[in-house]
N, C-alpha and C positions, 0 to 999 in steps of 0.2 A: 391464460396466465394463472400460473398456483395462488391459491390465496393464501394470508399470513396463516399462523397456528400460535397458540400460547396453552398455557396449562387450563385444563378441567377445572381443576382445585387446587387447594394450595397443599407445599410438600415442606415439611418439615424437618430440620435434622440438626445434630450438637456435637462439639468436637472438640480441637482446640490448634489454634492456628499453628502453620510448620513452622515458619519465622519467627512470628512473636509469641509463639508458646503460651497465647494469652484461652483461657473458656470462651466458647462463643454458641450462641443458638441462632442456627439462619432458618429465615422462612422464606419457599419460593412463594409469588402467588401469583393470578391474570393480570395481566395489562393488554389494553387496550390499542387496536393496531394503532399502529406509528408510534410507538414508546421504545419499541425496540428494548436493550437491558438496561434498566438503571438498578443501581445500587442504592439503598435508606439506610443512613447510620440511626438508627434507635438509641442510643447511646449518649447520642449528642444535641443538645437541646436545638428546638426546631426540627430533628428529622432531616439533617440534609439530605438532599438526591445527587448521588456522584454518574451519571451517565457513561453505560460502557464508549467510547468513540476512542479516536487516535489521537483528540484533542486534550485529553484529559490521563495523556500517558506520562507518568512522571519520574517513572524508572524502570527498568529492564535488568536489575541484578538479582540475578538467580531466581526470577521469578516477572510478572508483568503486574507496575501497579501505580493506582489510578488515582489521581485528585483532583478535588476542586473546593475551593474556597483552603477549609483547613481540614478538611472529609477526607479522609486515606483509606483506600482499599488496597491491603499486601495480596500479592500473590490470588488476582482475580481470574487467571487462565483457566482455571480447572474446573471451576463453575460455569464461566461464560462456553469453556467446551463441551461440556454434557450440555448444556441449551443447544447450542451451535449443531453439534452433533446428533443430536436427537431432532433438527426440523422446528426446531422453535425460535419464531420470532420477535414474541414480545413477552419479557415477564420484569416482575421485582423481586430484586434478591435482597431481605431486611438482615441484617446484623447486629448485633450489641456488641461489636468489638470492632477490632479495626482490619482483619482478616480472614476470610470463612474456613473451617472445620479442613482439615488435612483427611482426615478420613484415614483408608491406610495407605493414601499415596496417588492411588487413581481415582480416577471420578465413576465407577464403576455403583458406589452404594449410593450417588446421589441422579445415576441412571435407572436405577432398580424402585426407586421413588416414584420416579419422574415414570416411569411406565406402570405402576399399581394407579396412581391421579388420570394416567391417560393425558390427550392430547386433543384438543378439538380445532376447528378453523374456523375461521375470523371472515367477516362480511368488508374482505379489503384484500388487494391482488397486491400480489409480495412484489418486493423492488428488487432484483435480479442484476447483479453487474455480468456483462460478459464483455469484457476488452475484444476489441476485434482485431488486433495485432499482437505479439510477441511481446509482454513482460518482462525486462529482464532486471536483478538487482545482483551487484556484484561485490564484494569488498574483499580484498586478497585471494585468500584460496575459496573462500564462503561464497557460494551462489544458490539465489535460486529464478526459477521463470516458469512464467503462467503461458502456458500456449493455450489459442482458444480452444475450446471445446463446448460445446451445446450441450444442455438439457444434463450435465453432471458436472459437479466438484471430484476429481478424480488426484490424488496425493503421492507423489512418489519423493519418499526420504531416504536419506544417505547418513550414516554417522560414521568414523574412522576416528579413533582413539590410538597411533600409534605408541605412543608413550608412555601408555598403560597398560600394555599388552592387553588389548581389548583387540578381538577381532572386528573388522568393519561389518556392518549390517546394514540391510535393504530391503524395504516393502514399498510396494503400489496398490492402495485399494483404492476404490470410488465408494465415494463416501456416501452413505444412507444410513435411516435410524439405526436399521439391524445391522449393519457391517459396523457402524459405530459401537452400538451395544456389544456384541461379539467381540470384536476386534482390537477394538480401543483403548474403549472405558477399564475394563480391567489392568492394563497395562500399569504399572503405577514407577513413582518418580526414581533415580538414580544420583547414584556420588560417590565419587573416589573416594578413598580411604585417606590416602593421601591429601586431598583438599579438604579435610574435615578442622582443622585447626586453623588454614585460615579463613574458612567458612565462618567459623565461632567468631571467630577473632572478629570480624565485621559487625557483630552483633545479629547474626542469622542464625536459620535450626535451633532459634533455642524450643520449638517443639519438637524436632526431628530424634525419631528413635527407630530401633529396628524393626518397626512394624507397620511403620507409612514412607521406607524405601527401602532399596534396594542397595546394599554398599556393597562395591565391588575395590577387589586388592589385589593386584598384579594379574588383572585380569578374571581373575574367580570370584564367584560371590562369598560373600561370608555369612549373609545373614540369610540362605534360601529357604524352602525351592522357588523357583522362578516358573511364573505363569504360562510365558512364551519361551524357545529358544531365542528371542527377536525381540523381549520386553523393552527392551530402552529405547529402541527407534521406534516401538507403537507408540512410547507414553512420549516421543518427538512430535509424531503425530499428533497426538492428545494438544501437547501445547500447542503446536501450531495453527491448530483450531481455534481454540482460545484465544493466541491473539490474531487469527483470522476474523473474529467474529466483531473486533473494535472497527471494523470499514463498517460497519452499519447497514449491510446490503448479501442476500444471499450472494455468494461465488459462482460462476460458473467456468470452469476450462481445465486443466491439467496443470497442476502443480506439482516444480521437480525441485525439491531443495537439496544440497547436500551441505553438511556439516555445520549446519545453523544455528541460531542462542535466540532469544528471545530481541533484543535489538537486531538483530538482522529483519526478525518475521515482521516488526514494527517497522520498519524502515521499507522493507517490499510494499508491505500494506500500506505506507504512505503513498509509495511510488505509483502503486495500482490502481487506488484513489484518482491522483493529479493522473495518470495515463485516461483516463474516462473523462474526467473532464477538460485534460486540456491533450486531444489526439496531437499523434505526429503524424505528420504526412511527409513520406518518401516523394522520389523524384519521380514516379508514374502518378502519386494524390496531385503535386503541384504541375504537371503536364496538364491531370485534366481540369483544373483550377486555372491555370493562365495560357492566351493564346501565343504567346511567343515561343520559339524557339532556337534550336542553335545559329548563328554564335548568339543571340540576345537573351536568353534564357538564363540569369544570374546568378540563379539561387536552386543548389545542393539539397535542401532538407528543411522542410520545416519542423523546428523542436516543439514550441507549443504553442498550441490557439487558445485562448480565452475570448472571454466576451468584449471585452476591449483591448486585448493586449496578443502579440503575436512576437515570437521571436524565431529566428530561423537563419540559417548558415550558410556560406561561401568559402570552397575551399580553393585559392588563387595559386596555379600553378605556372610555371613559366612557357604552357603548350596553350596559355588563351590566346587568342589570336590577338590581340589588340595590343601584345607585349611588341611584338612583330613590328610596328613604326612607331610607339609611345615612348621612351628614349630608351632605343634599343641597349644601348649604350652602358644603362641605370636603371632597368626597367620599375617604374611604376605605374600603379592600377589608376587611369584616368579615375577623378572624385565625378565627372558625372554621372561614370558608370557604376560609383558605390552606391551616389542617391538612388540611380533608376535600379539596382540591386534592392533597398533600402523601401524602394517604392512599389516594386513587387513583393516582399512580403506584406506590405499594406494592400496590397490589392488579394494577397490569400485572405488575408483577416478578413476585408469587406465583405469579397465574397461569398467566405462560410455564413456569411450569415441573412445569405438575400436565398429565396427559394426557385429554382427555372436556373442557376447561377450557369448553366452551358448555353443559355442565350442570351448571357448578359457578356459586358464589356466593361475595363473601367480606364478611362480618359484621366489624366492628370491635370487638373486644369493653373495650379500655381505651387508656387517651389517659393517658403520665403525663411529667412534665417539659416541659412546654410553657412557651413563654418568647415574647414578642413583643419585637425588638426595633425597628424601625422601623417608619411606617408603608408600605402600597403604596395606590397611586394612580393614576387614570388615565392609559395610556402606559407603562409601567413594566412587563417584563417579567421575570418571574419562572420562577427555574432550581431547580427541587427536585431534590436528588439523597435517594435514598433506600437504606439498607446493609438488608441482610438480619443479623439477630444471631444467632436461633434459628427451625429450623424443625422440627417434628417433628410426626409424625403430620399433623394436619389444623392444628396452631397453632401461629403466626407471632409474633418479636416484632421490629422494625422502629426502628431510628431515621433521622429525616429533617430538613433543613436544608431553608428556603426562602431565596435569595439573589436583592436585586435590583441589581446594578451590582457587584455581587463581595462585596457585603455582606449578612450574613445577617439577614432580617427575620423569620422563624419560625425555631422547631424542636422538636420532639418524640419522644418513644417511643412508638410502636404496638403494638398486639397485635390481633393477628387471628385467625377462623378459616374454613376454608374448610369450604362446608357444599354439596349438591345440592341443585339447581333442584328446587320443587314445583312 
């Protein structure tokens, strides 16, 4: 396993923020593995610590930025990407202000830093997320998804500006210090010409000038030359790293975003998070999780497993068989068959969490509080989430909700015990 890396020494540098247009001196310096990035307002009595995470995201407009308590970090991406990007896991970013240094747009002169201090590794093995299924985040035309990949962070972005007469642009790198250094970091930020007044009007760019971006006007730039043919969708990159970097865990797999803003990459990055820790399992995971099968096999899809909490799906069509003599007439879903539905994702839950689970079994030993309150019907898909209450030894006691359109049509308390396969 890689171990962590934080800086040599500390790196120094002075500016004055893009949004609040305010002077600022930041100092990077070592931290300690498991610090991961925090942020020190100097500024502000006490010294608060704003910690980079996705818990401390407080807005996404035109920029990613970070609070806690009354501590504001504006427009934190571009720091936390040259960390991110350059292989580093743990440092302090100090400020006297409430936004670090714009520089001239890219994070390229606070990479040029960070490699004269050097980089050394840490006596502590890095924490590594790798999803073992498909990622995906979607929100109208904006997507992106993580497929797995081992042993690289590999980045493919898409931008399309129809309306600006912007041609669409596309790069895939795999990301390393040097592809980063090279590729990235030089890249620096962009803005229409056209959104520049109600940019202002918001109270933003009041540092932004024509020498820490790029303004582009019916497609052309105005204020060049331009680094890359492709500079906008690297310095997409750039950000995305940046707020890649708030999951608190090296990446690894192939990332493909197209046409993404900063709340999107915030929003993936939560999903990515909750995908790790709470798996889904398809209908091949919960085959090999329970011994039943057709017609007794209930349940479609498990959505998510937690430590005490599991929810997972039923999609009731009018080809179950048990439509066939249950009032053929009127068809509805027998409620004992939503409990034992209901009662098998309780038995996914248990069993993710017993170790041998292909030679266990789990017996239902009592059903109490059951309540029917509507019926289900063909078409009509059903979401049981199911709590853990007590578990001890080998015996479970369980309560679970069955919901169709947001409304709860079952519910009950279970008790279970898990016993060995004869």
């Amino acid at each position: 396993m890689p171990a962590q890396r934080t800086l040599k020494g500390k790196v120094s540098l002075k500016g004055r923020g893009l949004h609040t247009g305010e002077p600022v001196e930041m100092e990077l310096a070592p931290a300690p593995p498991g610090t991961g990035f925090v942020f020190v307002r100097r500024d502000i009595e006490g010294n608060p610590h704003i910690k980079a995470s996705l818990e401390n995201v407080a807005s996404t407009e035109r920029g990613t930025t970070l609070k806690s308590g009354e501590a504001t970090i504006h427009t934190a991406e571009h720091v936390l990407s040259a960390l991110y990007g350059m292989g580093i896991d743990n440092a302090y970013i100090a400020l006297n202000a409430p936004e670090p240094p714009s520089f001239d747009g890219s994070s390229l002169p606070l990479v040029k830093e960070i490699e004269k201090t050097g980089i050394e590794e840490q006596d502590a093995e890095r924490e590594i997320l790798v999803p073992e299924k498909p990622v995906l985040y979607q929100e109208g035309d904006v997507a992106i998804t993580l497929l797995p990949l081992r042993g690289k962070l590999r980045v493919s972005y898409g931008i399309d500006y129809p309306d600006k007469g912007f041609a669409p642009q596309y790069i895939s790198l795999d990301i390393t210090p040097g592809v980063y250094s090279r590729e990235i970091a030089p890249a620096r930020t962009y803005v229409f010409y056209d959104d520049l007044e109600a940019i202002k009007e918001k109270g933003l760019a009041k540092g932004g000038t024509e020498d820490n971006a790029i303004v582009f006007r019916e497609g052309e730039i105005v204020n060049g030359p331009i680094r890359f043919p492709d500079e906008p969708v690297r310095h997409k990159v750039l950000d995305f790293l940046g707020d890649l970097a708030l999951v608190g865990k090296r990446v690894e797999g192939h990332v493909m975003a197209d046409r993404a803003g900063h709340a999107h990459h915030i929003a993936f990055a939560r999903k990515l998070l909750k995908s790790v820790a709470s798996p889904a399992f398809d209908i091949m995971d919960i085959l090999s999780f329970m011994p039943h099968r057709y017609p007794f096999l209930l349940v479609d899809r498990i959505l998510e497993v937690e430590e005490t909490r599991a929810v997972g799906l039923k999609n009731v069509t009018i080809n179950e068989p048990f439509f066939q003599g249950h009032f053929p007439g009127d068809p509805i879903m027998p409620g004992v068959l939503i409990v034992e539905a209901m009662a098998q994702v309780g038995g996914v839950l248990l069993l993710s969490r017993v170790e041998d689970r292909e030679n266990k079994l789990l017996y239902f030993s009592g059903i109490d509080e059951v309540r029917f309150r509507r019926p289900v019907r063909p078409g009509d898909q059903i979401i049981f989430e199911v709590e853990l209450l007590r578990f001890k030894g080998r015996m479970a006691k369980m309560k679970g909700e069955a919901r169709v359109d947001g409304q709860v049509a079952a519910s009950a308390v279970m008790m279970a015990a898990i016993v060995e396969r004869k």
